[in-house]
PDBQT receptor file of N, H, CA, C and O in Angstrom, charges set to zero:
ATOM      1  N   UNK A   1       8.724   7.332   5.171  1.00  0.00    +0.000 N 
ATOM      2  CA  UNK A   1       8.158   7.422   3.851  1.00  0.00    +0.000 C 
ATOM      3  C   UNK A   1       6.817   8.160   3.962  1.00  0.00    +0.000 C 
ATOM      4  O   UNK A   1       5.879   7.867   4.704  1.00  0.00    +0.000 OA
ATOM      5  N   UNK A   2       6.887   9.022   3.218  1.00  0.00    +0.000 N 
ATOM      6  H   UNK A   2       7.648   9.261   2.615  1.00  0.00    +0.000 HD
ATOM      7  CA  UNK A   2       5.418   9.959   3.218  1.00  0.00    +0.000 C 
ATOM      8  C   UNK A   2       4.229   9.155   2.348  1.00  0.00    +0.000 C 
ATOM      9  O   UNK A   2       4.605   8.215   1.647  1.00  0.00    +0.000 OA
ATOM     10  N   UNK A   3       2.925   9.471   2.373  1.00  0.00    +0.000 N 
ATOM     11  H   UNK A   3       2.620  10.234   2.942  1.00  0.00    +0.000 HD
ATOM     12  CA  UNK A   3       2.116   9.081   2.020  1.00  0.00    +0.000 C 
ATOM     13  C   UNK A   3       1.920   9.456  -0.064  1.00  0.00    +0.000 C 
ATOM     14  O   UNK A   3       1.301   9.057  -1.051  1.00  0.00    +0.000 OA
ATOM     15  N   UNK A   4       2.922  10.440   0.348  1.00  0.00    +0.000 N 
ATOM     16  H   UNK A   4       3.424  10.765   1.149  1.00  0.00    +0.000 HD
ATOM     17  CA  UNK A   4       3.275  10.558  -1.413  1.00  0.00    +0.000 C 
ATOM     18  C   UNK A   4       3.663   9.660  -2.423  1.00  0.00    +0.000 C 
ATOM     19  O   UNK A   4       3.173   9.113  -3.411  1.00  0.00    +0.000 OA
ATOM     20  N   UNK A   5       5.386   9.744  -1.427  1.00  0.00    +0.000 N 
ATOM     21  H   UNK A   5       5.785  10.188  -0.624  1.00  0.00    +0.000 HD
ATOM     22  CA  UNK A   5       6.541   8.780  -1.672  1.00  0.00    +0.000 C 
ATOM     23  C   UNK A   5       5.637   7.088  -2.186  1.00  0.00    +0.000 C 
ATOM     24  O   UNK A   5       5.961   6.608  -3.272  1.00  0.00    +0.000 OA
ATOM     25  N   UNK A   6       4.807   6.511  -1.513  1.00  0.00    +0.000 N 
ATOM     26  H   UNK A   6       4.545   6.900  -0.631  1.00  0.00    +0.000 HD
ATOM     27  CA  UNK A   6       4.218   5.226  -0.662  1.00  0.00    +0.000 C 
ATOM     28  C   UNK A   6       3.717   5.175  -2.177  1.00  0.00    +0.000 C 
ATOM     29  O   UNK A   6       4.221   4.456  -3.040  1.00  0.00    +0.000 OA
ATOM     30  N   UNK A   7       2.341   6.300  -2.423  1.00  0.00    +0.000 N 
ATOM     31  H   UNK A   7       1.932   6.884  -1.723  1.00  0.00    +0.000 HD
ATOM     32  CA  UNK A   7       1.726   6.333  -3.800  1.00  0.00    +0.000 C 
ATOM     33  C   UNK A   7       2.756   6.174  -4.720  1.00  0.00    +0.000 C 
ATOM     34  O   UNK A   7       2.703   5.145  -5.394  1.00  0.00    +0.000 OA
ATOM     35  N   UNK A   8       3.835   7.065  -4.945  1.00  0.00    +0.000 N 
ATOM     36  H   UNK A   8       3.878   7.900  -4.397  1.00  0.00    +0.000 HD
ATOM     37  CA  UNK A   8       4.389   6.523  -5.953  1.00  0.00    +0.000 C 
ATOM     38  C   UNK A   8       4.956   5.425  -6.458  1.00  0.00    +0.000 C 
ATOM     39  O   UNK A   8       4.930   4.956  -7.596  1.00  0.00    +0.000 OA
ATOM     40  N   UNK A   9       5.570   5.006  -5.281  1.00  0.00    +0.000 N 
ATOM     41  H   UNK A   9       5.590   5.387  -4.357  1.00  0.00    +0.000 HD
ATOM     42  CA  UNK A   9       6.001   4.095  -5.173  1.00  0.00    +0.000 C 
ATOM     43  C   UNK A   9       5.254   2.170  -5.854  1.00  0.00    +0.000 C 
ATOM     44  O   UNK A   9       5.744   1.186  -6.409  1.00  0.00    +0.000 OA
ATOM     45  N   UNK A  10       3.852   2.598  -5.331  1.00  0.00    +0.000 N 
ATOM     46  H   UNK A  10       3.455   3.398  -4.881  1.00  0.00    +0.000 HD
ATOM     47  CA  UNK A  10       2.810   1.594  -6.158  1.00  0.00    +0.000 C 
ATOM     48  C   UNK A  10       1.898   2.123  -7.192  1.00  0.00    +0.000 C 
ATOM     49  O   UNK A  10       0.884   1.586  -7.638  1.00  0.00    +0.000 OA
ATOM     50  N   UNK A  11       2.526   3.493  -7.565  1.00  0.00    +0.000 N 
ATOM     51  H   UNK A  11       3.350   3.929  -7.202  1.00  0.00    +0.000 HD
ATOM     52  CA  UNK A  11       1.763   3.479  -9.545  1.00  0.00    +0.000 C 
ATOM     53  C   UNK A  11       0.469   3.927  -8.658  1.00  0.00    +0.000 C 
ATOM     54  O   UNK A  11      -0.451   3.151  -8.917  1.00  0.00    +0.000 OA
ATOM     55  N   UNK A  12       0.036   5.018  -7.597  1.00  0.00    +0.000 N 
ATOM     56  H   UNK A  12       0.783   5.649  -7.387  1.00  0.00    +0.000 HD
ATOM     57  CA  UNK A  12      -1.520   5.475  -7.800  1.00  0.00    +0.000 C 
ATOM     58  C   UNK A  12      -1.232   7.080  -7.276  1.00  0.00    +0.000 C 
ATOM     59  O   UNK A  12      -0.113   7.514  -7.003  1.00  0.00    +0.000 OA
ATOM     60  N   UNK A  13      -2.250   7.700  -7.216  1.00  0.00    +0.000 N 
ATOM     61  H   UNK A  13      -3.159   7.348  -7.438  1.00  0.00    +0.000 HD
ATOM     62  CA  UNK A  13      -2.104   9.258  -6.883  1.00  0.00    +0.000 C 
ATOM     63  C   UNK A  13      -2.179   9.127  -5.070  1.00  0.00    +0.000 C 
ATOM     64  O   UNK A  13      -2.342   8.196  -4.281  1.00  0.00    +0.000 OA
ATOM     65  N   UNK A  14      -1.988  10.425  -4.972  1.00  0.00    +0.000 N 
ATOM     66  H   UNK A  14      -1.856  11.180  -5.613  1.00  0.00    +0.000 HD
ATOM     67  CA  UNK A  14      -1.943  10.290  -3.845  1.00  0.00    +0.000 C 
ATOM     68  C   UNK A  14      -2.916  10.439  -2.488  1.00  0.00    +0.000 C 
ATOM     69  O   UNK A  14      -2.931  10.183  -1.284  1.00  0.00    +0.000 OA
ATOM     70  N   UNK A  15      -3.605  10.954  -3.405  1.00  0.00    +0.000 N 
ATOM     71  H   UNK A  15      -3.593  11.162  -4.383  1.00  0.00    +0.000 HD
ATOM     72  CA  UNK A  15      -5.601  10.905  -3.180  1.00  0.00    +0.000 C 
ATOM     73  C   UNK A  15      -6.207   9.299  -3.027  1.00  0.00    +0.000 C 
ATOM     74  O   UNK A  15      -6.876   8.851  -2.096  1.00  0.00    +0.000 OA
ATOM     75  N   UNK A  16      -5.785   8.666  -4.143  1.00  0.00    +0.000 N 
ATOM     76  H   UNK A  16      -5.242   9.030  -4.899  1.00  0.00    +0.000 HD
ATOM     77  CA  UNK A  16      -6.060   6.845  -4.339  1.00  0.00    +0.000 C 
ATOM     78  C   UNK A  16      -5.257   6.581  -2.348  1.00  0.00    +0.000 C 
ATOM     79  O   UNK A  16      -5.822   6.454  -1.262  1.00  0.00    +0.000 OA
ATOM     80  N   UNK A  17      -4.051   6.601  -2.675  1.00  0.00    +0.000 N 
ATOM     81  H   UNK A  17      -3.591   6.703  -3.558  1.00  0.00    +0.000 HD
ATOM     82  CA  UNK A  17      -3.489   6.106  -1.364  1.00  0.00    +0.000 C 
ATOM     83  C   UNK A  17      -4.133   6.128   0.045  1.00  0.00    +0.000 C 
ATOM     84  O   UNK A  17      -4.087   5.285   0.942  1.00  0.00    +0.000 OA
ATOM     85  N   UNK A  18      -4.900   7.633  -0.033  1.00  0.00    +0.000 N 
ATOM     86  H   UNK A  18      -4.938   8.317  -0.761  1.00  0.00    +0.000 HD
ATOM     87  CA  UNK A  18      -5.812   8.521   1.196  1.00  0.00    +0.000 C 
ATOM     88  C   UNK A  18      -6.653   7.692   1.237  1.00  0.00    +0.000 C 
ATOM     89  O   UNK A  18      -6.912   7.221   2.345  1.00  0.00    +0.000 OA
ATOM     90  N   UNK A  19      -7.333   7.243   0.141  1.00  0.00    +0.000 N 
ATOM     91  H   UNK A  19      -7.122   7.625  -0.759  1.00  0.00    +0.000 HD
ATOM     92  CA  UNK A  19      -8.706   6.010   0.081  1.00  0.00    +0.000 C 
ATOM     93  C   UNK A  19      -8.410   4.623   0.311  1.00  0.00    +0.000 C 
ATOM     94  O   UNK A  19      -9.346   3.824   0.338  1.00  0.00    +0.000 OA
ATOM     95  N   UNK A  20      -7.155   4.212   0.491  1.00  0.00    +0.000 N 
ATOM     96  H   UNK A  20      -6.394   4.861   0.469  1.00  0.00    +0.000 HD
ATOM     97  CA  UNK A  20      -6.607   3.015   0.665  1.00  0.00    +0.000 C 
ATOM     98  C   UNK A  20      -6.798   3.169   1.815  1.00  0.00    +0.000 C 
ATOM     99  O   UNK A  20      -7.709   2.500   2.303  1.00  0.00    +0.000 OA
ATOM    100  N   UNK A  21      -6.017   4.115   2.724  1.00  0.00    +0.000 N 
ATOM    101  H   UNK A  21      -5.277   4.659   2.328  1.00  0.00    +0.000 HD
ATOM    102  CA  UNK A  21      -5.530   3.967   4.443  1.00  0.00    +0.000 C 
ATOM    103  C   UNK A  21      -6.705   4.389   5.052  1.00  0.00    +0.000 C 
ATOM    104  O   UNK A  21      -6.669   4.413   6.282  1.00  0.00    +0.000 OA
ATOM    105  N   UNK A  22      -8.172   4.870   4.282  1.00  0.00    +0.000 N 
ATOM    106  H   UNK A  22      -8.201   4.851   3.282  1.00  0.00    +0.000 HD
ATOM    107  CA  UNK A  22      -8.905   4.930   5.278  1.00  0.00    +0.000 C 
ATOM    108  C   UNK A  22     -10.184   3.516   5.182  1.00  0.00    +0.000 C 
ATOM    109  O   UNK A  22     -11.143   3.216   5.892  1.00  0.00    +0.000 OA
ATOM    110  N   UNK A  23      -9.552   2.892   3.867  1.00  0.00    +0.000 N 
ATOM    111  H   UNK A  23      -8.772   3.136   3.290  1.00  0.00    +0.000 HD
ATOM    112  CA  UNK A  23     -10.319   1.453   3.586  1.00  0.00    +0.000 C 
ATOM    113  C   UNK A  23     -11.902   1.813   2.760  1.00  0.00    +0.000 C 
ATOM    114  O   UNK A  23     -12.873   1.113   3.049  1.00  0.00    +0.000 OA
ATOM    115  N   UNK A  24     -12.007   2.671   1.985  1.00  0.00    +0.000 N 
ATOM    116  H   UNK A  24     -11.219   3.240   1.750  1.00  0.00    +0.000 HD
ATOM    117  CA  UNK A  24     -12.647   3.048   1.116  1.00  0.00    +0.000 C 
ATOM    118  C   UNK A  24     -12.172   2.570  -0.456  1.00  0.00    +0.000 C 
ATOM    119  O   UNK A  24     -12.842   2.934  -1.422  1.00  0.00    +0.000 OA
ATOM    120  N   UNK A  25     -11.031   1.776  -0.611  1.00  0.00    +0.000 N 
ATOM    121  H   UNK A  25     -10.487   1.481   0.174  1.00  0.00    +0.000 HD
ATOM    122  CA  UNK A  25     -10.614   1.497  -2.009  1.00  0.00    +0.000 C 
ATOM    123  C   UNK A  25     -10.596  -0.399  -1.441  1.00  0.00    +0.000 C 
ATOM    124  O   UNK A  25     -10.245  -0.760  -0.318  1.00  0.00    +0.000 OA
ATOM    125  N   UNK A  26     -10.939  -1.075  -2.255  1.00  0.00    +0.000 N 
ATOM    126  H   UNK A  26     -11.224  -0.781  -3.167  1.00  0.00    +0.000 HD
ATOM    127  CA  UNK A  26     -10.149  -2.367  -2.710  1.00  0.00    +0.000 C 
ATOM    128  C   UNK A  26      -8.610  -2.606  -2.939  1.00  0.00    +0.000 C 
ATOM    129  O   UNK A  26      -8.160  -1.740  -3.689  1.00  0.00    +0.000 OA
ATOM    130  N   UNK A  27      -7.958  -3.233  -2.652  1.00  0.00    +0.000 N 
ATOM    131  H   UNK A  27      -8.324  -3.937  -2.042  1.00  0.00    +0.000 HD
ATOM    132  CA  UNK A  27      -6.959  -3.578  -3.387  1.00  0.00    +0.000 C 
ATOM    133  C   UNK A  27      -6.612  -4.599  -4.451  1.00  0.00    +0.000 C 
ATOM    134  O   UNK A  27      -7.385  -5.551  -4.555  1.00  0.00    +0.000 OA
ATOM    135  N   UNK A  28      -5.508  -4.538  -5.300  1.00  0.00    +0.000 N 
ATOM    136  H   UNK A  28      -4.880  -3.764  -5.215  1.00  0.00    +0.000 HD
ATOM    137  CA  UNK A  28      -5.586  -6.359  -6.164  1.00  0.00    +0.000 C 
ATOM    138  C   UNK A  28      -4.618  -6.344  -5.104  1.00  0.00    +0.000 C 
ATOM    139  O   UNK A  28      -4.256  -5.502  -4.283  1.00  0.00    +0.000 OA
ATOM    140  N   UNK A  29      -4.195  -7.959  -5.468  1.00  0.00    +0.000 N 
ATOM    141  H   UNK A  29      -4.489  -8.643  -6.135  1.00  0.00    +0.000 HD
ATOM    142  CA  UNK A  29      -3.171  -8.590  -4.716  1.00  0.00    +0.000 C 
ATOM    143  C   UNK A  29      -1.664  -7.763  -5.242  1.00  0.00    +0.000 C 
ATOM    144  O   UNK A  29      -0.821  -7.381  -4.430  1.00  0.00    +0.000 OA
ATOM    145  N   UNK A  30      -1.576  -7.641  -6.265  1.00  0.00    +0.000 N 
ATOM    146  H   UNK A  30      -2.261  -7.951  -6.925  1.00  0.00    +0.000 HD
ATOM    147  CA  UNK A  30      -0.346  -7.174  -7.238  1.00  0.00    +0.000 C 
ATOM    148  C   UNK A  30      -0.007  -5.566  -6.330  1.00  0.00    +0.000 C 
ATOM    149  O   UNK A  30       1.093  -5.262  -5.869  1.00  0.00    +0.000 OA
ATOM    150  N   UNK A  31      -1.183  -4.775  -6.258  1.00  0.00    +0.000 N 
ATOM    151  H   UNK A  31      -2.077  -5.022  -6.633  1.00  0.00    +0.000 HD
ATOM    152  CA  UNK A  31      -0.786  -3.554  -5.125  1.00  0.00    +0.000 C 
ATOM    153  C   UNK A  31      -0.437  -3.791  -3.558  1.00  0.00    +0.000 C 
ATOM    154  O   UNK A  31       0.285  -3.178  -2.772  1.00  0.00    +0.000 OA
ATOM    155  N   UNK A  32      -1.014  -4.599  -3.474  1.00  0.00    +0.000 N 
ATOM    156  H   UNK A  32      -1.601  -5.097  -4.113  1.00  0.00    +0.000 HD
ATOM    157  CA  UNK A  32      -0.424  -5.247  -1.623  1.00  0.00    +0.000 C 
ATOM    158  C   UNK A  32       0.983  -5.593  -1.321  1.00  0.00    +0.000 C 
ATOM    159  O   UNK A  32       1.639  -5.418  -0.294  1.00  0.00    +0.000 OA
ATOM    160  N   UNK A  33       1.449  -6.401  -3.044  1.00  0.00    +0.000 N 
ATOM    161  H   UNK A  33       0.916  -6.543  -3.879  1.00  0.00    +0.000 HD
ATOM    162  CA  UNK A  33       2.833  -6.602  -2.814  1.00  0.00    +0.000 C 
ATOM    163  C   UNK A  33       3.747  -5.716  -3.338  1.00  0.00    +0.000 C 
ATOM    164  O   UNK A  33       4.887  -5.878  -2.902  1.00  0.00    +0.000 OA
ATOM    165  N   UNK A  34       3.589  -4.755  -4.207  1.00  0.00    +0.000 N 
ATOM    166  H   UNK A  34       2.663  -4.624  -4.561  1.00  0.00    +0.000 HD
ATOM    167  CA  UNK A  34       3.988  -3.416  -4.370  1.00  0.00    +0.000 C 
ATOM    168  C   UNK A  34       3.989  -2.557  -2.660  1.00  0.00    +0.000 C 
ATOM    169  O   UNK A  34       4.924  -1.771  -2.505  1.00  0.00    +0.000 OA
ATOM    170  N   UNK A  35       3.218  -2.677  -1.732  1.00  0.00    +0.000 N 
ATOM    171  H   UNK A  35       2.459  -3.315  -1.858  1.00  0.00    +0.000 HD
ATOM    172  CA  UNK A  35       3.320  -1.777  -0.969  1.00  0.00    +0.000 C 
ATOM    173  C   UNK A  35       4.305  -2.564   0.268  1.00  0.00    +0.000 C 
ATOM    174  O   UNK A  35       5.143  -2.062   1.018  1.00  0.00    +0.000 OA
ATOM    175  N   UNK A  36       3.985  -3.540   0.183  1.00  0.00    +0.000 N 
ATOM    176  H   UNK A  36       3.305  -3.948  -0.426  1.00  0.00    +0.000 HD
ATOM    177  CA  UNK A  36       5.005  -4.540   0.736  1.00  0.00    +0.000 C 
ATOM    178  C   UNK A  36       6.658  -4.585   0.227  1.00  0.00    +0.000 C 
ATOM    179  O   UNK A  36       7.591  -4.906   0.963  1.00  0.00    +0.000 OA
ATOM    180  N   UNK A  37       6.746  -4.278  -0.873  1.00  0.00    +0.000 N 
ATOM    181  H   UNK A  37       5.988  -4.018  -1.471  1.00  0.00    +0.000 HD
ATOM    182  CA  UNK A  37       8.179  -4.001  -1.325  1.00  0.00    +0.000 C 
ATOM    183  C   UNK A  37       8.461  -2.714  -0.893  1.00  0.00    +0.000 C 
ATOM    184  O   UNK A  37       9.363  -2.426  -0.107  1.00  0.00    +0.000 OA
ATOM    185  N   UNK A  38       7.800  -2.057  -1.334  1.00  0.00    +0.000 N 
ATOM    186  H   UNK A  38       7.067  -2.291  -1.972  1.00  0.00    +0.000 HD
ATOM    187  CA  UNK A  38       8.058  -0.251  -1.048  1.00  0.00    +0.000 C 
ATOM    188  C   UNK A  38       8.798  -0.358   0.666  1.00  0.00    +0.000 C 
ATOM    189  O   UNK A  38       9.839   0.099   1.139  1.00  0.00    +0.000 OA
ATOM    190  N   UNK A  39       7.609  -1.241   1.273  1.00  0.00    +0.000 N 
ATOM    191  H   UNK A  39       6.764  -1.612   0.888  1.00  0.00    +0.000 HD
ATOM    192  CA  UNK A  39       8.051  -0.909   2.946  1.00  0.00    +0.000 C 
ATOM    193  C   UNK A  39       8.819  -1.641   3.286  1.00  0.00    +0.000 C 
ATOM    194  O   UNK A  39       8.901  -1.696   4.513  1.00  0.00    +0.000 OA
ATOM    195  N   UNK A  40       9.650  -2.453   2.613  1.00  0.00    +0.000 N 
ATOM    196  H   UNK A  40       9.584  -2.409   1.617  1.00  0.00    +0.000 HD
ATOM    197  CA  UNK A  40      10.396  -3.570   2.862  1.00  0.00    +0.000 C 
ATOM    198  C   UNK A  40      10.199  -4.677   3.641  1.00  0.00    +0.000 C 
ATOM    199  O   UNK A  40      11.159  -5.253   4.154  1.00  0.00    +0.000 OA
ATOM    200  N   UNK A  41       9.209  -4.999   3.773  1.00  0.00    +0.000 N 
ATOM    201  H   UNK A  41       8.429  -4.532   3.356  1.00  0.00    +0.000 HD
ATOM    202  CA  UNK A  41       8.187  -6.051   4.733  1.00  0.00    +0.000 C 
ATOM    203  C   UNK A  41       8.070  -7.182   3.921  1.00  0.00    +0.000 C 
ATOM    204  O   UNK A  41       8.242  -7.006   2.715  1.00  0.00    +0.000 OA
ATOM    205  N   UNK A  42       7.845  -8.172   4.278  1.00  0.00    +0.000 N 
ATOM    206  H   UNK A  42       7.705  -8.315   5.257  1.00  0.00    +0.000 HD
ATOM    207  CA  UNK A  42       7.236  -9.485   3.525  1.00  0.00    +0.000 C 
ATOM    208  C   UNK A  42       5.882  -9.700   3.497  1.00  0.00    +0.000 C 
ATOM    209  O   UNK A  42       5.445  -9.432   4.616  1.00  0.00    +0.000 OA
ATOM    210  N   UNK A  43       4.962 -10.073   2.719  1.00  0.00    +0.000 N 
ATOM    211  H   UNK A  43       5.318 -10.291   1.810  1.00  0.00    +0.000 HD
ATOM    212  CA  UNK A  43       3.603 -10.161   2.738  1.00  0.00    +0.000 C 
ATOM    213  C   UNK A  43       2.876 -10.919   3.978  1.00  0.00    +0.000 C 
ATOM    214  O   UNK A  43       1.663 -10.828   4.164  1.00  0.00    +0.000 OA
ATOM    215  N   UNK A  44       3.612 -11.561   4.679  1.00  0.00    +0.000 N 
ATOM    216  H   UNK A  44       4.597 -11.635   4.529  1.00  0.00    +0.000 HD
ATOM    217  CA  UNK A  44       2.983 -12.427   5.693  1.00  0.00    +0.000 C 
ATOM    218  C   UNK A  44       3.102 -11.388   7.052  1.00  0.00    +0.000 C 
ATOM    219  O   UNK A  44       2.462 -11.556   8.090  1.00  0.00    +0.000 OA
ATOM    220  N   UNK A  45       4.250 -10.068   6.753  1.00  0.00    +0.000 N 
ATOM    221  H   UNK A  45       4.770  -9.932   5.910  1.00  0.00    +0.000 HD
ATOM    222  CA  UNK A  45       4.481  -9.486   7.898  1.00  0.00    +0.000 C 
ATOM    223  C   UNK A  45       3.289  -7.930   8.005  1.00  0.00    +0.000 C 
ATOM    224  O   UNK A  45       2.806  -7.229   8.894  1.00  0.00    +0.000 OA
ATOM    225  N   UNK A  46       3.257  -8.018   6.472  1.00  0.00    +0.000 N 
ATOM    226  H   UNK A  46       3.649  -8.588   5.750  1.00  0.00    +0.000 HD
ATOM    227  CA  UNK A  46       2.130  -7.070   6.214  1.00  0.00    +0.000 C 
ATOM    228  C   UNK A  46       0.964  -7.240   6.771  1.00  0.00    +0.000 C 
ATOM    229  O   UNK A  46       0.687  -6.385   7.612  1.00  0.00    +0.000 OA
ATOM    230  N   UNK A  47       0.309  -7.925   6.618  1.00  0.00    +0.000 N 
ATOM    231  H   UNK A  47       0.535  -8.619   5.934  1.00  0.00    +0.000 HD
ATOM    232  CA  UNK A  47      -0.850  -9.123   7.082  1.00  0.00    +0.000 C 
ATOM    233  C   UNK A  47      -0.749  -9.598   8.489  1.00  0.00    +0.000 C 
ATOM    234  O   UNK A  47      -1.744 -10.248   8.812  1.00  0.00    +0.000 OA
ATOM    235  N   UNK A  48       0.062  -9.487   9.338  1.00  0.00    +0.000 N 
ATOM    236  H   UNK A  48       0.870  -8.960   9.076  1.00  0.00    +0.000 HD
ATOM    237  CA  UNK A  48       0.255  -9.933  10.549  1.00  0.00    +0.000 C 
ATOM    238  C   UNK A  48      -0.582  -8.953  11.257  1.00  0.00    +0.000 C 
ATOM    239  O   UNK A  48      -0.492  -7.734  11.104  1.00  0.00    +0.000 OA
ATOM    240  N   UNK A  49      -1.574  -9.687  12.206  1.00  0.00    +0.000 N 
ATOM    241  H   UNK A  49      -1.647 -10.677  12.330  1.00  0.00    +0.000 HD
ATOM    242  CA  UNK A  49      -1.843  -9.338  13.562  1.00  0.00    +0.000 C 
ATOM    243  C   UNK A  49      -3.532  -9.213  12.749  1.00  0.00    +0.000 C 
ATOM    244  O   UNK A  49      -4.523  -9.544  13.399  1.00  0.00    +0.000 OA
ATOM    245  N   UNK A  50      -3.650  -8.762  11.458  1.00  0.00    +0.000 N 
ATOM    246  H   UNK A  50      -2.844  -8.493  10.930  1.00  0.00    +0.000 HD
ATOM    247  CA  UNK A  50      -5.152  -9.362  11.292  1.00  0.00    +0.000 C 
ATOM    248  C   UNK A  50      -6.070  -9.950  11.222  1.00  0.00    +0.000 C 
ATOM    249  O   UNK A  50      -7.139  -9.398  10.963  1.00  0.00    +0.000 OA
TER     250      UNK A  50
């Protein structure tokens, strides 16, 4: 999944996404589990190892 695909996938541009993965944006909870569906992961697996 490209970093496009990922944005679209949770409703932001794909510039927003760039500011996500370098930890310059906040998230709500409601986008964490949007990106968690997108990747087919469960929220606890998302969150793992932090």
């Amino acid at each position: 999944m490209t970093q496009e695909d990922l944005a679209f996938e949770i409703g932001v541009d794909r510039s927003y996404m760039g500011f996500i993965e370098r930890g310059e944006r906040n998230l709500t909870l409601e986008k964490i589990a949007k990106i968690a569906k997108a990747l087919s992961v469960s929220l606890s697996e998302l969150f793992k190892g932090i």
